[in-house]
C-alpha positions as CSV (number, residue, x, y, z in Angstrom):
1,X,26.5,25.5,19.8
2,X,26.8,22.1,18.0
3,X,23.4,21.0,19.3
4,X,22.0,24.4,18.1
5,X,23.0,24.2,14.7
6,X,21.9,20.8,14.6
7,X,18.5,21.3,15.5
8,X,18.3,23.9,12.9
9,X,19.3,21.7,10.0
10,X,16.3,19.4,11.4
11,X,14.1,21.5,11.3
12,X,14.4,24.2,8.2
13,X,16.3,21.9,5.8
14,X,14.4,19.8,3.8
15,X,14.7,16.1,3.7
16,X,14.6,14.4,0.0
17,X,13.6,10.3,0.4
18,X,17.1,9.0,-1.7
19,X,17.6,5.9,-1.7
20,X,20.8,4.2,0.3
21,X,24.0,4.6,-1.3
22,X,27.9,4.4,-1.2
23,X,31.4,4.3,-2.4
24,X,31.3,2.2,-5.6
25,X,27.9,1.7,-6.5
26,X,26.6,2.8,-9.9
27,X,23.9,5.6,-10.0
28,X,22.3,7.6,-12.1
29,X,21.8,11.2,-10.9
30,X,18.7,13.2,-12.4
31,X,18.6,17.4,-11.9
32,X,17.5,20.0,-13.1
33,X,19.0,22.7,-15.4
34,X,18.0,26.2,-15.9
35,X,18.6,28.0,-18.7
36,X,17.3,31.5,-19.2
37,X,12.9,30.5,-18.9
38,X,13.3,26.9,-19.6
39,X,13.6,24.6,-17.6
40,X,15.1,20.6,-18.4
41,X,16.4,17.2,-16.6
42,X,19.3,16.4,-17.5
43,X,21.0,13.1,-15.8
44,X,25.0,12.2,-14.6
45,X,25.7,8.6,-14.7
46,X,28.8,7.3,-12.8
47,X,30.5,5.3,-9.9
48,X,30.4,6.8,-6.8
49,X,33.6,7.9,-5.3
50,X,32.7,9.3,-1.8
51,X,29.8,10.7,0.7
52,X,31.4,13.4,3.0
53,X,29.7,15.8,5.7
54,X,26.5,15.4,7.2
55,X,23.3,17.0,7.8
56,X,22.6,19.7,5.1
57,X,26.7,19.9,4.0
58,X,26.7,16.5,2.9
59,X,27.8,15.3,-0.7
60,X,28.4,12.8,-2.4
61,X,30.8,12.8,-5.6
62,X,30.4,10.7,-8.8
63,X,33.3,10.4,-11.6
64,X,32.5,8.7,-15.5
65,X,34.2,8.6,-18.3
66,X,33.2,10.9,-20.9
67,X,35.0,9.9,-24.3
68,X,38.5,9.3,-22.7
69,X,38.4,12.0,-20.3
70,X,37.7,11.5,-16.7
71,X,34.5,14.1,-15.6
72,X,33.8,14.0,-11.7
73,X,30.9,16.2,-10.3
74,X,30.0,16.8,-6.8
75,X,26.4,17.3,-5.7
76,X,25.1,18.3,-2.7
77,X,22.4,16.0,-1.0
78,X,20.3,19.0,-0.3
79,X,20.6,20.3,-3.7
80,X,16.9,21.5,-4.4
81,X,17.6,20.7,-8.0
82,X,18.0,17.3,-7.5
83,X,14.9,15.1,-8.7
84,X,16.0,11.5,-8.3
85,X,18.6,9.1,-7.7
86,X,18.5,5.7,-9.3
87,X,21.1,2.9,-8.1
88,X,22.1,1.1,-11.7
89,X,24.8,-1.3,-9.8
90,X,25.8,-2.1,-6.1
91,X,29.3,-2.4,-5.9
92,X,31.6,-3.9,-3.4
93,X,34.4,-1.9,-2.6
94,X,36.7,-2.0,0.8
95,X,37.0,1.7,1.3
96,X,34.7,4.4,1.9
97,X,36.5,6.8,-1.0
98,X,37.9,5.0,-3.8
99,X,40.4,8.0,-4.9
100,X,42.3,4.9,-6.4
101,X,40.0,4.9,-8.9
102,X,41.0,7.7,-10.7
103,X,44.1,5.8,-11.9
104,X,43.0,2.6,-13.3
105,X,41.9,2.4,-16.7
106,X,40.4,-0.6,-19.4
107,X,39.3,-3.5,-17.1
108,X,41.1,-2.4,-14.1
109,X,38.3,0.1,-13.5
110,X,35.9,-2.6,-12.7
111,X,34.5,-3.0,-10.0
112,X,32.7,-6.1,-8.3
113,X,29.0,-6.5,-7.9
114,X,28.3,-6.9,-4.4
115,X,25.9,-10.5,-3.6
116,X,22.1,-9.5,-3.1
117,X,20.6,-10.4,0.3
């Protein structure tokens, strides 16, 4: 049943050409937004905090601070609203979701640039 599903997803879903990306890096997230006839791009700039799923249910969730409140939002990979991703900063984290960042304020919140190869 696994295999079926699978092969589904291959086939019917398609596949947008992102960029590779992970907990901790910096992106910058470009989508569309609909409202009534018109139609605009409108971009979410933040620190990536996890990629879960895979296939067509994967996400990916980014959290930035807004003022001094804390505004995460989670997009779908397969969203079909979704234009581009940029990657503003690599970071170099240890984990694959930094839920620890949501605690750390001022310049605890930093987080390392990882070395280019």
């Amino acid at each position: 049943m696994e295999s079926l599903i699978k092969f589904v997803q291959d086939e019917f879903v398609t596949k947008k050409d992102f960029p590779e990306f992970g907990a901790g890096d910096t992106i910058t997230v470009y989508y569309e937004i609909r409202e009534g006839e018109k139609v605009r791009t409108q971009f979410f700039r933040g620190v990536v905090l996890q990629r879960r799923g895979a296939g067509s249910s994967e996400t990916f969730t980014i959290r930035k601070i807004s003022g001094t409140v804390g505004v995460e939002r989670i997009f779908p990979v397969n969203l079909p609203a979704l234009q581009k991703i940029e990657i503003n900063k690599k970071g170099q984290v240890r984990r694959a979701r930094i839920f620890y960042f949501r605690g750390l304020t001022g310049k605890k919140a930093r987080i390392k640039e990882a070395r280019r190869k």
